[in-house]
KEMAR-426966 format. One record per residue: residue in one letter; z, x, y of N, C-alpha, C in turn; residue number from 1. Coordinates in steps of 0.05 Angstrom, whole numbers. Example, Ala and Ser with C-alpha at 12.3 -4.5 7.8 and 13.67 -1.06 7.14 Angstrom:
2
aa	n.zz	n.xx	n.yy	ca.zz	ca.xx	ca.yy	c.zz	c.xx	c.yy	i
A	156	264	-114	156	246	-90	156	264	-66	1 .
S	142	257	-45	143	273	-21	157	258	1	2 .
***
This chain:
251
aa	n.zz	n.xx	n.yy	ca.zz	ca.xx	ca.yy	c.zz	c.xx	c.yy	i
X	317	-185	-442	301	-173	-419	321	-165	-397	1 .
X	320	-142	-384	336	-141	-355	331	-157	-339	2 .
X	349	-155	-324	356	-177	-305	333	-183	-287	3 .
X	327	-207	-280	304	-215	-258	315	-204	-230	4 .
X	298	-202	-222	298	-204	-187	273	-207	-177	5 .
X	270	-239	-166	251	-254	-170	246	-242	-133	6 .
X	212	-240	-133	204	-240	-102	200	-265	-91	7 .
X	202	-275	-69	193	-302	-55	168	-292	-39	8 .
X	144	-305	-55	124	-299	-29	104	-330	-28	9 .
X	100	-340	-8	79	-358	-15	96	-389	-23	10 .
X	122	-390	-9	138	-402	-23	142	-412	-47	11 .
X	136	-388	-63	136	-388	-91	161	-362	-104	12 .
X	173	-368	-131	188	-340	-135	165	-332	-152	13 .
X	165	-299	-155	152	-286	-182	176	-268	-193	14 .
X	173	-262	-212	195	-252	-232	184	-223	-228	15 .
X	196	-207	-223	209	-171	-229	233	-171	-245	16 .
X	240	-146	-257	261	-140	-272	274	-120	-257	17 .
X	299	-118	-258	317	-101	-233	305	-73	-235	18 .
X	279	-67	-257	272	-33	-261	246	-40	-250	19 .
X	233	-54	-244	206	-72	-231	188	-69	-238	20 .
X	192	-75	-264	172	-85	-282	163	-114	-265	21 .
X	137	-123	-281	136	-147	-256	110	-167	-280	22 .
X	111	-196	-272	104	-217	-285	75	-222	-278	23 .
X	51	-205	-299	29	-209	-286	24	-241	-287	24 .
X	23	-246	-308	17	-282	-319	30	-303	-290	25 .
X	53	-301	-276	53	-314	-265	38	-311	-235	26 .
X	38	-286	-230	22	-277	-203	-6	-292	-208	27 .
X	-19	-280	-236	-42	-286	-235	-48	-321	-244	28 .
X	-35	-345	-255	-43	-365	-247	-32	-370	-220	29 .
X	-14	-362	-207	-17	-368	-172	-38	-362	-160	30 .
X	-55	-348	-166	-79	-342	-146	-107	-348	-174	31 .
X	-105	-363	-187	-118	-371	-206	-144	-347	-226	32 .
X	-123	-331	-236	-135	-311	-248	-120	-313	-283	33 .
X	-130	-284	-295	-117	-287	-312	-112	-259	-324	34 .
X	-90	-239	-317	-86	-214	-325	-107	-204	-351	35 .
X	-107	-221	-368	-133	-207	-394	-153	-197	-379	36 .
X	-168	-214	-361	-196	-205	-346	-199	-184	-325	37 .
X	-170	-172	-309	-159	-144	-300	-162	-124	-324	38 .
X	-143	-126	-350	-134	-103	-358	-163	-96	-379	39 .
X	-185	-116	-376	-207	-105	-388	-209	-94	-368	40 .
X	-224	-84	-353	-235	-71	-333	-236	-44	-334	41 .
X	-261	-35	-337	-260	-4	-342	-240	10	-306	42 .
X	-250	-3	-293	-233	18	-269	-209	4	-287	43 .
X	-202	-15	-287	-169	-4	-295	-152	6	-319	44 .
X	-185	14	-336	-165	27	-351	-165	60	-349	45 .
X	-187	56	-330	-192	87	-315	-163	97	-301	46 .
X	-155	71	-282	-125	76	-269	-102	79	-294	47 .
X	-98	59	-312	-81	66	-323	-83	91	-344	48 .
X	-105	105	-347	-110	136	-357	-96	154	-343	49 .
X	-104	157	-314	-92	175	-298	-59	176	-289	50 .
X	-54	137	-295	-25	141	-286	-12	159	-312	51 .
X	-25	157	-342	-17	161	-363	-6	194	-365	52 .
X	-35	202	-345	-28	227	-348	2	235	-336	53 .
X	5	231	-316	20	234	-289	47	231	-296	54 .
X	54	213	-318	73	204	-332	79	214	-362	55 .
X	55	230	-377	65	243	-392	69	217	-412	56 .
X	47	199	-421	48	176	-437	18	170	-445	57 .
X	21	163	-474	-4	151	-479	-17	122	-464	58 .
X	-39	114	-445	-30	94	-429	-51	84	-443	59 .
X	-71	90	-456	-94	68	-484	-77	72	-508	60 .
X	-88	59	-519	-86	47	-557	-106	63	-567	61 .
X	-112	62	-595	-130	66	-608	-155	47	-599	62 .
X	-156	33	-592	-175	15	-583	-183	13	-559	63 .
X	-170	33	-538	-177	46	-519	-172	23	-500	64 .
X	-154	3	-515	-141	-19	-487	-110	-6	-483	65 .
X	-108	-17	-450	-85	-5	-444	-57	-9	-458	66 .
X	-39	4	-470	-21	0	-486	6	-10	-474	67 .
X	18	-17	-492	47	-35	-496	67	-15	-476	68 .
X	59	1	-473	81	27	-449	78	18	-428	69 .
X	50	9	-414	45	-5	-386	43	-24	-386	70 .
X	30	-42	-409	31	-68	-400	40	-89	-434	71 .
X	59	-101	-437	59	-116	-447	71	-150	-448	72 .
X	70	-165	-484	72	-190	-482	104	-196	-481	73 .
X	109	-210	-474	141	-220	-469	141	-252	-482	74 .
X	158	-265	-498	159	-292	-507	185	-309	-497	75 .
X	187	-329	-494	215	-346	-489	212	-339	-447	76 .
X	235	-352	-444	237	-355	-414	232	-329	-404	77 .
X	215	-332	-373	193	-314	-363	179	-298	-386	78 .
X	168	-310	-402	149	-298	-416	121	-286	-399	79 .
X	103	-283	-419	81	-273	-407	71	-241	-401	80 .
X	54	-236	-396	41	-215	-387	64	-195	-363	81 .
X	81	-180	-372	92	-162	-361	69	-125	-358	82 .
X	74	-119	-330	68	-94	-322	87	-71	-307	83 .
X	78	-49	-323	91	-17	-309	93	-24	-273	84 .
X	118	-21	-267	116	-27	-233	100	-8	-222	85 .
X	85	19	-233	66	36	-222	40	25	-226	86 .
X	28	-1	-247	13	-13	-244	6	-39	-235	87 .
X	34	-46	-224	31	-71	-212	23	-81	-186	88 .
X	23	-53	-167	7	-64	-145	-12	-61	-151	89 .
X	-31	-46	-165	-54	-41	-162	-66	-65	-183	90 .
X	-53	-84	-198	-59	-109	-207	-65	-126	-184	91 .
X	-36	-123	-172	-34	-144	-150	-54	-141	-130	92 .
X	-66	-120	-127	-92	-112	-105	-113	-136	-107	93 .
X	-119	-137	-141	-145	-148	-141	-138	-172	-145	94 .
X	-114	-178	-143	-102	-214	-146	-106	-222	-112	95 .
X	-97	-206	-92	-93	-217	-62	-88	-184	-47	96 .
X	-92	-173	-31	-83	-151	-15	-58	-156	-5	97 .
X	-53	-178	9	-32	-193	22	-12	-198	2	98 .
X	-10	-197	-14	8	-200	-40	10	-176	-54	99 .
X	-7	-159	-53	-7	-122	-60	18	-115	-38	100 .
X	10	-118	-23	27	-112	7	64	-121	-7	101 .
X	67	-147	-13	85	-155	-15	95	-154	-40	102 .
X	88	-143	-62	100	-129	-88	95	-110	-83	103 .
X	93	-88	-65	96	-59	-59	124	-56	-45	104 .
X	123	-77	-23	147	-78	-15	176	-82	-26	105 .
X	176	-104	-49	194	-108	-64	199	-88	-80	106 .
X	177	-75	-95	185	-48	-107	203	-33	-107	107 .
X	195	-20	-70	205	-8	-61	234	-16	-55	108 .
X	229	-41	-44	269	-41	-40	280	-37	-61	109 .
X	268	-53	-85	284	-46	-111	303	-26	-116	110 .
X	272	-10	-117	274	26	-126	294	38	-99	111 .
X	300	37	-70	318	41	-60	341	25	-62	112 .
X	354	1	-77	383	-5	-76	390	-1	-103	113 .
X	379	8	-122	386	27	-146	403	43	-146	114 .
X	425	45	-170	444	62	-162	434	85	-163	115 .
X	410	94	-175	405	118	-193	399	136	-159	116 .
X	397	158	-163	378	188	-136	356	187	-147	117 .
X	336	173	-122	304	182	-119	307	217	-122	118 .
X	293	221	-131	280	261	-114	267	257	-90	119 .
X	266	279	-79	246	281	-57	225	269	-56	120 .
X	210	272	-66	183	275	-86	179	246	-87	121 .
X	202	224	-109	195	203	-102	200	181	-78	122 .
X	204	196	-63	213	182	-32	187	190	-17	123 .
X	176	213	-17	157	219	-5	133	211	-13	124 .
X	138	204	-34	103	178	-43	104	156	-28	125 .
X	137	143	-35	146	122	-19	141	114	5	126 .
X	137	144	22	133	138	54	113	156	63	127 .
X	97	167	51	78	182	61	48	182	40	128 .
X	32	183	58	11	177	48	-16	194	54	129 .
X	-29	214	40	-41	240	32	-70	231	52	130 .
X	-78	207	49	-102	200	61	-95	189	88	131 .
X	-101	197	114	-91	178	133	-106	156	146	132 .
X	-88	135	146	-96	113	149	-121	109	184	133 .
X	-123	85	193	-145	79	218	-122	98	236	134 .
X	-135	110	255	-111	112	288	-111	85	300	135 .
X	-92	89	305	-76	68	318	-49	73	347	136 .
X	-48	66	366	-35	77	390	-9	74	378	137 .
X	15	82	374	36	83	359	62	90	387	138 .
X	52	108	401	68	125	424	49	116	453	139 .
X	65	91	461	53	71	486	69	89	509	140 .
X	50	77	529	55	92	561	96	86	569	141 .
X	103	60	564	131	61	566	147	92	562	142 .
X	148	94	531	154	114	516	155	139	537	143 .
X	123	145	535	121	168	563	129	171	594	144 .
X	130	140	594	139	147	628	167	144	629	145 .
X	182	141	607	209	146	613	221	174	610	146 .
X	203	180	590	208	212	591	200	233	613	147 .
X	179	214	626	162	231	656	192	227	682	148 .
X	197	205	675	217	194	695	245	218	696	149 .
X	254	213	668	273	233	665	273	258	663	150 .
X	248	279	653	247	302	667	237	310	692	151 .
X	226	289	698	213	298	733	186	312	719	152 .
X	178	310	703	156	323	696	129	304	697	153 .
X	108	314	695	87	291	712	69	288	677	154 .
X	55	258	682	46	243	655	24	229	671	155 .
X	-4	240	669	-26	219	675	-46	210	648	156 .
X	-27	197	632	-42	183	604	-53	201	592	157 .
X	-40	223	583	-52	245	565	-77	258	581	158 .
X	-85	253	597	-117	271	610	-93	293	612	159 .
X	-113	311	604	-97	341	600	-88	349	584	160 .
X	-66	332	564	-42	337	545	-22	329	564	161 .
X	2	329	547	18	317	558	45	346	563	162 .
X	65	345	570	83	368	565	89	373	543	163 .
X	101	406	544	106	410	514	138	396	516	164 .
X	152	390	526	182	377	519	175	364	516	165 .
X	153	339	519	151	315	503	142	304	474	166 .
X	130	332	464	131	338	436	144	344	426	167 .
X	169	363	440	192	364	432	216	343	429	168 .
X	214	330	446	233	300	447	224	290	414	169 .
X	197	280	418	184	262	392	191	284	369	170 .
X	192	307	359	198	314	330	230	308	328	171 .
X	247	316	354	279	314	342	290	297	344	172 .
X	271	282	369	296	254	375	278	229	355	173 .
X	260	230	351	237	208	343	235	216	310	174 .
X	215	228	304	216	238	269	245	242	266	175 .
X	254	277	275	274	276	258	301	267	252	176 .
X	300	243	275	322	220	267	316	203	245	177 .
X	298	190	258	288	169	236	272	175	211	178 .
X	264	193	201	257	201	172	271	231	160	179 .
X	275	223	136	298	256	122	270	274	133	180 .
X	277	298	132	272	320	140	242	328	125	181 .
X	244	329	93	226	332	76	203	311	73	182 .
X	209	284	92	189	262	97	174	272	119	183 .
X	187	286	135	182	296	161	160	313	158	184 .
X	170	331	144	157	355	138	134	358	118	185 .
X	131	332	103	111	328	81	79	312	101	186 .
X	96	293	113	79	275	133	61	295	152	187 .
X	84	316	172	68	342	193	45	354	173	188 .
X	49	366	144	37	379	136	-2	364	129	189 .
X	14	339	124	-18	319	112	-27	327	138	190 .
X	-24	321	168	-25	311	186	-46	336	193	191 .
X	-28	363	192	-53	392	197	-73	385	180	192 .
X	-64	389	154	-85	387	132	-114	360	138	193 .
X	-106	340	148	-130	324	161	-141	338	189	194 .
X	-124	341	208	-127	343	228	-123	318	247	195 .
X	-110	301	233	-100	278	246	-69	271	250	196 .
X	-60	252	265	-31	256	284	-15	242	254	197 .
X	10	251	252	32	247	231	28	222	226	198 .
X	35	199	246	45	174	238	17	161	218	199 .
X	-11	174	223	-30	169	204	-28	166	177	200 .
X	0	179	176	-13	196	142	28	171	137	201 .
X	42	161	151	66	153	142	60	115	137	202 .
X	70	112	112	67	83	106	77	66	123	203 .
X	76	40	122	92	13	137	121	18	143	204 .
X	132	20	119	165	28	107	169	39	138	205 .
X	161	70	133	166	96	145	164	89	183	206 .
X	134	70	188	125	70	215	143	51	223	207 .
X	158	30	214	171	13	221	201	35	231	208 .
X	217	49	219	235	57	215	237	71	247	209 .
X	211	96	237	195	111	269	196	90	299	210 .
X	181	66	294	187	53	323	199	41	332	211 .
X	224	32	313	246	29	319	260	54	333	212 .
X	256	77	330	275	97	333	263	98	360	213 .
X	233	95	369	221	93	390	227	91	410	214 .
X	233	62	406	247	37	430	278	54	436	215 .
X	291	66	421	321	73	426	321	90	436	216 .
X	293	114	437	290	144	453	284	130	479	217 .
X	270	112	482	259	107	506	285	98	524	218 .
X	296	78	509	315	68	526	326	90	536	219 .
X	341	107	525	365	129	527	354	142	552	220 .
X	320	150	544	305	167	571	306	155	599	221 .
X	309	126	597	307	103	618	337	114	630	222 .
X	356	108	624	376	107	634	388	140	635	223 .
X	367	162	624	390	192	641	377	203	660	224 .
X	394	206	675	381	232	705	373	251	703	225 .
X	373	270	676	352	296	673	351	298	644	226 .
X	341	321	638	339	330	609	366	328	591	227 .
X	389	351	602	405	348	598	419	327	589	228 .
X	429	308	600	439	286	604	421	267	583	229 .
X	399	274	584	381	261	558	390	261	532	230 .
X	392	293	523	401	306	502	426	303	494	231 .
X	450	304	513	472	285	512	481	269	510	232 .
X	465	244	512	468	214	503	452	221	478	233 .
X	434	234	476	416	234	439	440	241	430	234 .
X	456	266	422	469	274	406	491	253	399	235 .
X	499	240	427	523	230	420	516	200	401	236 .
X	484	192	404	479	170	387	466	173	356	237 .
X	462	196	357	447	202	334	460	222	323	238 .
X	453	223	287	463	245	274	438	266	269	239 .
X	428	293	279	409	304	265	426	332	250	240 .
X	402	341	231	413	367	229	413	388	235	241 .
X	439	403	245	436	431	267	428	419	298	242 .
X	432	440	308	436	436	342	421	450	356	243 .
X	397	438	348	368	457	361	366	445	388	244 .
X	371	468	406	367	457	431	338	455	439	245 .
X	337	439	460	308	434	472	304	457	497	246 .
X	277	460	502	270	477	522	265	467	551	247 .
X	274	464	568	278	452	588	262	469	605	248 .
X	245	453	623	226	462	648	244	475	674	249 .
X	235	490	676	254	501	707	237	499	725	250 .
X	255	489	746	233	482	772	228	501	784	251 .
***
């Protein structure tokens, strides 16, 4: 078997394989279930149909149970009920959400300290998400009044809209620092396509990365005397690509 790389959750380990494959049998007596009584399940073998397609694999048997490609038996140490890491959160869903959460995450790191190149494509599943999630305030009054501070430009809690340089700040210094370009640009597009704000449609991964980058625009805005001087401490802290200048207000 490839190598484990066991998750800790629950102060418990569960067994993954460095390609993340993952140990239904042990997940499921931790939360006292039993993978056979999942993979009957017409929704899941409805799910594992569609992943089948998607993947270009037979994902039933002749018997129309899900096959040995997604899910099979393993014997000797970590034996048990092994699953396709594209079916294992959605195992892990109906085991705990809170534990869906946390074999999505391990996945993912996985699949990012791999030597192999994601594509686009699979980075952008990774961090973006087609349905957007509840709103949620993401871009707090700090954020804005450091930017109000440093252009001299006026901010009364969005009544009105806010300036257009402050939409401009948030795509170059905010998105397009902290997410590649094509995350950027996949996330803006869900975002028209709903009619709801970007960070809606970007996963945990992605929003974590974003408000971090947050706190570091803000700071920067805190401490320059105008636009300029803004943009000049960005460049010199950040790498983006090309040297799109910003449009600056004239008094």
């Amino acid at each position: 078997m490839t190598n484990i790389v066991p998750m800790n959750y629950d102060d418990r380990s569960f067994p993954f394989t460095s390609d993340c494959w993952f140990n239904a049998t042990v997940a499921a007596k931790h939360h006292h279930k039993r993978p056979l009584d999942w993979l009957r399940l017409e929704s899941a073998k409805e799910y594992a149909d569609e992943l089948g397609k998607e993947l270009g694999i037979h994902a039933l048997n002749s018997k129309g149970e899900i096959s040995h490609l997604l899910s099979r038996v393993e014997k000797g140490r970590n034996g048990g009920t092994w699953m396709h890491p594209e079916l294992a959160v959605e195992f892990a869903r109906w085991l705990s959400p809170k534990f869906a959460r946390a074999c999505d995450r391990h996945i993912k790191n996985l699949l990012l300290s791999k030597n192999f190149q994601l594509t686009e494509d699979q980075i952008i599943g990774l961090m973006v998400c087609q349905q957007p999630t509840s709103w949620e305030k993401r871009f707090k009054e700090p954020f804005y009044q450091a930017l109000s501070k440093m252009s001299g430009l006026p901010y009364f809690g969005h009544v009105g809209g806010c300036p257009a340089l402050f939409g401009q700040i948030t795509a170059r210094w905010v998105y397009a620092v902290a997410l590649p370009d094509y995350v950027y640009q996949a996330a803006k597009q869900a975002a028209i396509d709903s009619g709801e704000k970007i960070h809606q449609h970007l996963k945990p991964d992605a929003l974590v990365k974003v408000e971090h980058q947050l706190v570091a625009v803000t700071n920067i805005a805190r401490c320059s005397v105008d636009p300029k001087d803004f943009e000049a401490r960005c460049m010199s802290a950040f790498t983006v690509k090309g040297q799109m200048k910003l449009l600056y207000a004239v008094a």
